[in-house]
MMTF fields as JSON, N, C-alpha, C and O atoms, coordinates in Angstrom:
{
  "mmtfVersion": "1.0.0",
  "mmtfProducer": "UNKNOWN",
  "numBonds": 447,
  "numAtoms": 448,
  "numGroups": 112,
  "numChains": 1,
  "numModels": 1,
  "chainsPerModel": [1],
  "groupsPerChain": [112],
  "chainIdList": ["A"],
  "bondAtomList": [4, 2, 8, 6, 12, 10, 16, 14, 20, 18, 24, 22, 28, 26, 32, 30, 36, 34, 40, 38, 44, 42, 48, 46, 52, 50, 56, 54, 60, 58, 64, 62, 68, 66, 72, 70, 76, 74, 80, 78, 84, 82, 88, 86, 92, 90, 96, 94, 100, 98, 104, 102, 108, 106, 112, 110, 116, 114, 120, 118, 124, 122, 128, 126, 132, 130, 136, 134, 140, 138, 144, 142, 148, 146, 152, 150, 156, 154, 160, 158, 164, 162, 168, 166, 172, 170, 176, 174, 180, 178, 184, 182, 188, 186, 192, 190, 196, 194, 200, 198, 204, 202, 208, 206, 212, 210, 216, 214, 220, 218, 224, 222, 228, 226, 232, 230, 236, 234, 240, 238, 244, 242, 248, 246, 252, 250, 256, 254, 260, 258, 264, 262, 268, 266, 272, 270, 276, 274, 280, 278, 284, 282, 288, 286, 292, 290, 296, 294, 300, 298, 304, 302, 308, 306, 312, 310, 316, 314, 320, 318, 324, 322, 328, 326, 332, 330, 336, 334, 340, 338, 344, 342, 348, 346, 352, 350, 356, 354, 360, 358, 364, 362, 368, 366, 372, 370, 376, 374, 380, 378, 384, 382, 388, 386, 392, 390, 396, 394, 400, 398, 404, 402, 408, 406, 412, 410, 416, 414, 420, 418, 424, 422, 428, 426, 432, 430, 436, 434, 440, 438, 444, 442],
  "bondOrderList": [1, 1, 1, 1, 1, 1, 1, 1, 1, 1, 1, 1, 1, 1, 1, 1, 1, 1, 1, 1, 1, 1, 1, 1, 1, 1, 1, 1, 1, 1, 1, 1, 1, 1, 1, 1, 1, 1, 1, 1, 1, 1, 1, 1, 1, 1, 1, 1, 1, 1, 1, 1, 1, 1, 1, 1, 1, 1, 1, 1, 1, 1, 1, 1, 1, 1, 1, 1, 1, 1, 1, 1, 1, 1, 1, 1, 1, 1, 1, 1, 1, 1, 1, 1, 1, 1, 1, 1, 1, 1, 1, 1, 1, 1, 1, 1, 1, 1, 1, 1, 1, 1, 1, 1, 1, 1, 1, 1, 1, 1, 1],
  "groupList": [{"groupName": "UNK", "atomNameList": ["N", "CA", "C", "O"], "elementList": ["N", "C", "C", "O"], "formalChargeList": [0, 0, 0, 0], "bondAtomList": [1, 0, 2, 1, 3, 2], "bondOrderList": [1, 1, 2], "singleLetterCode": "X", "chemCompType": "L-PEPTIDE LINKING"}],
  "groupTypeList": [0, 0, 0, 0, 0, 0, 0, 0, 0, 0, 0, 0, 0, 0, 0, 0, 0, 0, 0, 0, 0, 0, 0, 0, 0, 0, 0, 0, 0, 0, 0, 0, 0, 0, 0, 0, 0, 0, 0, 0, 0, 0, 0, 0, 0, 0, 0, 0, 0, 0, 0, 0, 0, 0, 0, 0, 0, 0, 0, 0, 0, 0, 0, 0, 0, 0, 0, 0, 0, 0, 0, 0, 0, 0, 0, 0, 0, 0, 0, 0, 0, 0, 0, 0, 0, 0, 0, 0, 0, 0, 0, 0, 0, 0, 0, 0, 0, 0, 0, 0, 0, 0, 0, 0, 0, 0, 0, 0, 0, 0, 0, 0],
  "groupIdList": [1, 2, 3, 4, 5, 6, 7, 8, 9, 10, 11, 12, 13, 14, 15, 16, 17, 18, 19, 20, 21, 22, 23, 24, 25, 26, 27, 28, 29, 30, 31, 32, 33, 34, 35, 36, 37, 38, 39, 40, 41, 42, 43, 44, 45, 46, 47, 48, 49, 50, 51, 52, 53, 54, 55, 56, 57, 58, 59, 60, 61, 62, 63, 64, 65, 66, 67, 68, 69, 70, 71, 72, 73, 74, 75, 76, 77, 78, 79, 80, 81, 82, 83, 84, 85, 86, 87, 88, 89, 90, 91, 92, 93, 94, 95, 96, 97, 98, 99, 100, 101, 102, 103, 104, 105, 106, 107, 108, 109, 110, 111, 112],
  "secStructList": [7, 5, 7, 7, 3, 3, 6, 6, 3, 3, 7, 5, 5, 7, 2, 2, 2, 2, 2, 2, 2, 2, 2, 2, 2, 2, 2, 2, 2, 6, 6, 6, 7, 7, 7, 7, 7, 3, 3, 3, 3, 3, 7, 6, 6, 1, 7, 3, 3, 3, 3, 3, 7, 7, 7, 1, 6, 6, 7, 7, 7, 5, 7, 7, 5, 7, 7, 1, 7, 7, 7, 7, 7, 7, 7, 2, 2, 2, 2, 2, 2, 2, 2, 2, 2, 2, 6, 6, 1, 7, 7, 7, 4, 4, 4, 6, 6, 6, 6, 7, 7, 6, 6, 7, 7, 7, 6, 6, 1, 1, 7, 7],
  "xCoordList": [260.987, 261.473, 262.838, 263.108, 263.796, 264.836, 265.163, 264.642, 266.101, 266.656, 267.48, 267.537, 268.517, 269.65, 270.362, 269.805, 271.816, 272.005, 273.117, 273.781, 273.458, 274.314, 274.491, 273.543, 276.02, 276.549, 275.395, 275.121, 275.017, 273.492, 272.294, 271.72, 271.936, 270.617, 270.49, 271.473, 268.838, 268.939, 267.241, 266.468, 266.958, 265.582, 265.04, 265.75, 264.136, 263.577, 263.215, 262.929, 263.059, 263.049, 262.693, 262.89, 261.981, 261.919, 262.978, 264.041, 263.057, 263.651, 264.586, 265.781, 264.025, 264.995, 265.662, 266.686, 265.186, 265.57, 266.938, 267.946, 266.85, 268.028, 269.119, 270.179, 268.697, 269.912, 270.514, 271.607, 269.616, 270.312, 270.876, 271.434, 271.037, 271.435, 273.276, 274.365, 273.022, 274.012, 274.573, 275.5, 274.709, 275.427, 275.844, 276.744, 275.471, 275.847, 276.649, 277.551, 276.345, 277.409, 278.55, 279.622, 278.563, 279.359, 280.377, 281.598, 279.586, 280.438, 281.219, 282.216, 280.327, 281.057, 282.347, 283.412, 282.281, 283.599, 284.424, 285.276, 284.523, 285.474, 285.922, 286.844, 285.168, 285.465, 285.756, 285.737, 286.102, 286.471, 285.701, 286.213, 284.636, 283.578, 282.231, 282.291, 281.314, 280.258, 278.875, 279.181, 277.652, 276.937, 275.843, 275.927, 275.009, 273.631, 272.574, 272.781, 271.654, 270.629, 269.388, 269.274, 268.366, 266.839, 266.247, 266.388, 265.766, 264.552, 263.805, 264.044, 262.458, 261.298, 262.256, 263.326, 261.224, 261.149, 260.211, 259.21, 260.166, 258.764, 258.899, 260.029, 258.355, 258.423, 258.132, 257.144, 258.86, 258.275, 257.077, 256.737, 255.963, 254.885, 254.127, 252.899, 254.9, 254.153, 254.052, 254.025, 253.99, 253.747, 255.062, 256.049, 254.99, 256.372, 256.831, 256.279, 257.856, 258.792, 259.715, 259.539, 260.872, 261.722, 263.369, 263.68, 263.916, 265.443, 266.746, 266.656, 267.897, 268.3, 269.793, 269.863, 270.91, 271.614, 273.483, 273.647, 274.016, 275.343, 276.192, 276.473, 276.462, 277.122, 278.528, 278.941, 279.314, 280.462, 281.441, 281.266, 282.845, 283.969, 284.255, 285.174, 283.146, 283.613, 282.691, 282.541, 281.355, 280.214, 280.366, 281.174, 279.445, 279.445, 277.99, 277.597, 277.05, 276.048, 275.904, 276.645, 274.74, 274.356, 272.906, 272.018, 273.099, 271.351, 270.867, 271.394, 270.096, 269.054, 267.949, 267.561, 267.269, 266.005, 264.945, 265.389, 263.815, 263.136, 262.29, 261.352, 262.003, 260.726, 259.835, 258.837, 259.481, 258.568, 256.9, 255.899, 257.05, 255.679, 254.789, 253.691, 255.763, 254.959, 255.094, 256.018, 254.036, 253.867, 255.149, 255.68, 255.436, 256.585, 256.68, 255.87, 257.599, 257.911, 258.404, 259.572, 257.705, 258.589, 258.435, 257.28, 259.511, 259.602, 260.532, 261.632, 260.315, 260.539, 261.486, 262.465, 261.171, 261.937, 263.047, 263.873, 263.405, 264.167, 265.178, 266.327, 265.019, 265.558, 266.233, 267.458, 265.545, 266.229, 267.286, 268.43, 266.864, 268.162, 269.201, 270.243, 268.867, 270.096, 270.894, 272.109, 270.555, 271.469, 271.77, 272.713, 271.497, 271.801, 273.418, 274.56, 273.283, 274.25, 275.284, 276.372, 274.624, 275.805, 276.513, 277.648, 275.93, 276.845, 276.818, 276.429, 276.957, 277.198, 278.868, 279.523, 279.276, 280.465, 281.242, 282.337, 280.523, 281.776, 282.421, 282.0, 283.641, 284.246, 283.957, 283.191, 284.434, 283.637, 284.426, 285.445, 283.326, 284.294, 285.534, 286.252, 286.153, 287.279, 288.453, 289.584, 288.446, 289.503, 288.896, 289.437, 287.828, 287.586, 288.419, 288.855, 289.019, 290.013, 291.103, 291.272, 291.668, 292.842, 292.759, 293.769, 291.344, 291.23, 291.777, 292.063, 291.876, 292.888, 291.576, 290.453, 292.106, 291.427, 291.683, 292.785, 290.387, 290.02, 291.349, 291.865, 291.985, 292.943, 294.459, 295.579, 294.108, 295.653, 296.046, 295.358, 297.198, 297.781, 297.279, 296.715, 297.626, 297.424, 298.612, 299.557, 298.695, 300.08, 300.338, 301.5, 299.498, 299.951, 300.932, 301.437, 301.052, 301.08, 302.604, 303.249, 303.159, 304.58, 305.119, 304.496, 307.062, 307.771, 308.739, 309.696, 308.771, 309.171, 310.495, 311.148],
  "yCoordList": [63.918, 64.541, 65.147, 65.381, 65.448, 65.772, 66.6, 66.466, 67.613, 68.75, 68.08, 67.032, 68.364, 67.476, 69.265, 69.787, 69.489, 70.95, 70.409, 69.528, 70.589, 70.695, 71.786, 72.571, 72.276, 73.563, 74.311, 75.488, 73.917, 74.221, 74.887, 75.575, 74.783, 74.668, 73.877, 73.582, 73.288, 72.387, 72.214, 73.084, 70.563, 70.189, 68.866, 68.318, 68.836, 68.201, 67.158, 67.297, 65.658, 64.494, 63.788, 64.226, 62.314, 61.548, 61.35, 61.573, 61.038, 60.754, 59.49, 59.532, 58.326, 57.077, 57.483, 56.898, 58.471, 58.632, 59.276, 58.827, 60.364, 61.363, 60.369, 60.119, 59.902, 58.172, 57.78, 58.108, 57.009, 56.333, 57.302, 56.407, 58.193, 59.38, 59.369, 59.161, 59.645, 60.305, 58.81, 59.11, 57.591, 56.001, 55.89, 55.08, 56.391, 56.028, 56.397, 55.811, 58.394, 59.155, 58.79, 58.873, 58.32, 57.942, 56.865, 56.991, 55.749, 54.56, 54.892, 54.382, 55.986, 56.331, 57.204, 57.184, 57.751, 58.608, 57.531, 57.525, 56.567, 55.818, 54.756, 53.951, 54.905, 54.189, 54.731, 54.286, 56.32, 57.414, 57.284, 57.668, 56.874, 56.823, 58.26, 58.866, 58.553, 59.295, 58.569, 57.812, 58.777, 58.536, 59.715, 60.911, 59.161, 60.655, 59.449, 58.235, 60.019, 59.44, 60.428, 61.65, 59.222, 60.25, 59.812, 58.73, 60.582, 60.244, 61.564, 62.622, 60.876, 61.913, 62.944, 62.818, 64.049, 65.357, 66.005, 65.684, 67.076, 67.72, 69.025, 69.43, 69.825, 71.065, 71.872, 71.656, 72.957, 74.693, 74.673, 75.069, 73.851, 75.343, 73.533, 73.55, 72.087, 71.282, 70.126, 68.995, 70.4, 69.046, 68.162, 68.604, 66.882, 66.032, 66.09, 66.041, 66.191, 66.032, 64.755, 63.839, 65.187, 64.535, 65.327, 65.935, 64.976, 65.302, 64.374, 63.191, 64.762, 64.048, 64.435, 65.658, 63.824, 64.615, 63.766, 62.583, 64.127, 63.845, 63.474, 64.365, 62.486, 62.296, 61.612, 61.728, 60.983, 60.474, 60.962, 61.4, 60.763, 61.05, 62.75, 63.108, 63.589, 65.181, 65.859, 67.056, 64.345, 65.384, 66.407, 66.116, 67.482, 67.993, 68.704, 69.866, 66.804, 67.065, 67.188, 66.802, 67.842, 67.945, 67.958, 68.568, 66.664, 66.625, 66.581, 65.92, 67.149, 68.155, 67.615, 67.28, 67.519, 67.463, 68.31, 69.369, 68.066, 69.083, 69.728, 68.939, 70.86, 71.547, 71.533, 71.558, 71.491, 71.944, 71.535, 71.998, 70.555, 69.963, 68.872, 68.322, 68.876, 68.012, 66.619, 66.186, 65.653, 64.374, 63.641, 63.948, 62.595, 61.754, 61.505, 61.125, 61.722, 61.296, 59.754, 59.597, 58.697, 57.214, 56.87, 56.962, 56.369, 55.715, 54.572, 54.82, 52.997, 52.25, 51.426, 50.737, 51.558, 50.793, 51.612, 51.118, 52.872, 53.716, 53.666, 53.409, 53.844, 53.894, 52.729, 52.823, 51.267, 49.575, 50.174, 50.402, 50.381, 50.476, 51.021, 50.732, 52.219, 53.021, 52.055, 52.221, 51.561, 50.431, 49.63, 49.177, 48.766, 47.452, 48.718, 48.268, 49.556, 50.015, 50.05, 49.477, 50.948, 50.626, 49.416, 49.351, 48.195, 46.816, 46.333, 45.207, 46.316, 46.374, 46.424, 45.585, 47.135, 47.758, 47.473, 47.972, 46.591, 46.641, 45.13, 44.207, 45.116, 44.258, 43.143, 43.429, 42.452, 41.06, 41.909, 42.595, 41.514, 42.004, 41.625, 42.617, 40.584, 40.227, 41.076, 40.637, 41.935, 42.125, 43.584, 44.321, 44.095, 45.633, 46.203, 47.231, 45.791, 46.115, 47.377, 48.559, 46.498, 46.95, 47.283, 47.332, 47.569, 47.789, 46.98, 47.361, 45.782, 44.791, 44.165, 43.767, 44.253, 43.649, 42.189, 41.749, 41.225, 39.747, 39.055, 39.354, 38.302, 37.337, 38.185, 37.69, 39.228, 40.218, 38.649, 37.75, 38.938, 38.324, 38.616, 39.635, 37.528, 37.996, 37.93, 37.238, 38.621, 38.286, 37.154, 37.088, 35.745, 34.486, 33.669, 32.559, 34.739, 34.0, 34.927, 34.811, 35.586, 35.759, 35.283, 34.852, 35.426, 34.985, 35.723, 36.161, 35.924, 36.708, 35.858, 36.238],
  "zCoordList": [186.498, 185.282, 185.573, 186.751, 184.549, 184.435, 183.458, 182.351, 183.721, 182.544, 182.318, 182.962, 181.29, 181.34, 179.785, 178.818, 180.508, 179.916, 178.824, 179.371, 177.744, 176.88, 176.443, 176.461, 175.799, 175.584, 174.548, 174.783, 173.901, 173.395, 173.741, 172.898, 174.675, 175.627, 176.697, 177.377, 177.07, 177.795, 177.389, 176.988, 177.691, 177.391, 178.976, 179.819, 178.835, 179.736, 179.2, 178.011, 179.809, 180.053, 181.064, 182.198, 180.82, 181.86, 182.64, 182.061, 183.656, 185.018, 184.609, 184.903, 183.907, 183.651, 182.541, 182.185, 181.908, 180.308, 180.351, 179.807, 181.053, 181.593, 182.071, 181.498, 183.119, 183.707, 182.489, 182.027, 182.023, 181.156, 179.86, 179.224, 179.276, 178.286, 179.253, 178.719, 180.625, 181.184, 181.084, 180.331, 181.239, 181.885, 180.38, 180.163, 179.588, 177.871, 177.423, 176.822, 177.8, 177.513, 178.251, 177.651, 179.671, 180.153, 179.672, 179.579, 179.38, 178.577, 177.168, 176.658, 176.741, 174.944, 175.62, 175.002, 176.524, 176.986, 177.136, 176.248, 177.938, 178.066, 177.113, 177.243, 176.232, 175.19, 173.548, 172.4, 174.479, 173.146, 172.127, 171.075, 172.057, 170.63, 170.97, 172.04, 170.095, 170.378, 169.459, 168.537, 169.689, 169.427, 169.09, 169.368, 168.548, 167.984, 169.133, 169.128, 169.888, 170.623, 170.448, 170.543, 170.106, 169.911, 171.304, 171.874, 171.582, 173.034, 172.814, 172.231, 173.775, 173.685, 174.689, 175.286, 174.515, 175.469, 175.606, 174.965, 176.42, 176.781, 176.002, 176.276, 175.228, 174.076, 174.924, 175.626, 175.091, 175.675, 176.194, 177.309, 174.741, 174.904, 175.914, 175.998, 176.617, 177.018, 176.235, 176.722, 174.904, 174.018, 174.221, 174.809, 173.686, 173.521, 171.995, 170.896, 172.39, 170.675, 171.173, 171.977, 170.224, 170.429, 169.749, 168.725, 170.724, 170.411, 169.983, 170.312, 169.315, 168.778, 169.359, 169.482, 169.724, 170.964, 170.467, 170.763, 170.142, 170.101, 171.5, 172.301, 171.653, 173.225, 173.07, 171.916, 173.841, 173.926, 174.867, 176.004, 173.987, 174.482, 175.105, 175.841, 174.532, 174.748, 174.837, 174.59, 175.569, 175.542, 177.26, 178.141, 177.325, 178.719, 178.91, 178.801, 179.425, 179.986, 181.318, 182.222, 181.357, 182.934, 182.848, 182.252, 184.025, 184.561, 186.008, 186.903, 186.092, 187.458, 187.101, 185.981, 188.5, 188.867, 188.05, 187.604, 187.818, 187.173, 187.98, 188.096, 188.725, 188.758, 188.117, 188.838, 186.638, 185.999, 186.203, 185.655, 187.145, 187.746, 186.481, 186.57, 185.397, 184.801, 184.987, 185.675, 184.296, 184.44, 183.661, 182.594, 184.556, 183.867, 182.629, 181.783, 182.617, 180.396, 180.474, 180.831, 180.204, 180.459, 179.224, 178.809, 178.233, 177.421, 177.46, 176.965, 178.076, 178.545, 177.212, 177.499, 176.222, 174.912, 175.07, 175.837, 174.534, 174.546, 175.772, 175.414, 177.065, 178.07, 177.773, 177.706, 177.509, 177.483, 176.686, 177.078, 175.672, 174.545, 174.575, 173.988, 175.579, 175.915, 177.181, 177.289, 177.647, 178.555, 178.079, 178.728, 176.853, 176.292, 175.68, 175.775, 175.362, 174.599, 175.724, 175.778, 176.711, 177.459, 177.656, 177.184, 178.424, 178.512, 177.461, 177.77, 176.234, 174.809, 174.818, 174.198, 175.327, 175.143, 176.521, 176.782, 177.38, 178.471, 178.382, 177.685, 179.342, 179.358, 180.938, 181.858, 180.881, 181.763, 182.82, 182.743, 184.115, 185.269, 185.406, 185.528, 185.443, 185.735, 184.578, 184.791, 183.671, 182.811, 182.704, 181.879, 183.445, 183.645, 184.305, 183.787, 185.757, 186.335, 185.773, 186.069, 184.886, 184.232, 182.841, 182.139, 182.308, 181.074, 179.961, 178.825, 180.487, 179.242, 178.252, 178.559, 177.269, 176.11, 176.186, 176.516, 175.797, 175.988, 175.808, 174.732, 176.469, 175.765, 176.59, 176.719, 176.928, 177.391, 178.543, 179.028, 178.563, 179.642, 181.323, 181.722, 182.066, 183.5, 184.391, 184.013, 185.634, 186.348, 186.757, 187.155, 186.887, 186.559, 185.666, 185.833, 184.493, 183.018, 183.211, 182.169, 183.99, 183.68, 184.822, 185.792, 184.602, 185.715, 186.638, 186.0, 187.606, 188.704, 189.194, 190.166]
}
């Protein structure tokens, strides 16, 4: 399990769930966009809810290990989805490099 803190508060989560929340927020930063993300969580009083979480370009999460001794929170659809989003949005290795958009030129294609 995982806390994961926003200027807000902070709530607890599965272990993959937290990963993937943080690799998303990560990708919407670099891609200056934000997103709203629901995933379960574990409630105060133990029960699961669920939270609904604004991330992106200006989010400032943080996620830690959990103490709280409870049983894993896995929600395996959710977690997928939050990674499809991520490589959703990336660019082929070869033109990640340099951040060039599909079709940009390469240093082949000019003359020296």
């Amino acid at each position: 399990m995982k806390r994961i803190y926003h200027p807000g508060g902070s709530f607890v989560t599965g272990s993959d769930l937290a990963d993937a929340v943080m690799l998303y927020a990560e990708a919407l930063g670099n891609r200056q966009k934000t997103d709203i993300v629901d995933i379960p969580v574990v409630a105060e009083d133990g029960g699961r809810g669920r939270a609904q979480i604004l991330i992106g370009a200006w989010s400032q999460l943080v996620s830690v290990t959990s103490a709280d001794g409870l049983s894993e929170l896995i929600d395996i659809q959710t977690t997928d989805l939050l990674k499809d989003k991520v490589r959703a949005g990336s660019l082929s290795p070869a033109l990640s490099w340099a951040g060039a958009p599909q079709g940009s030129p390469q240093f082949d294609e000019f003359d020296y």
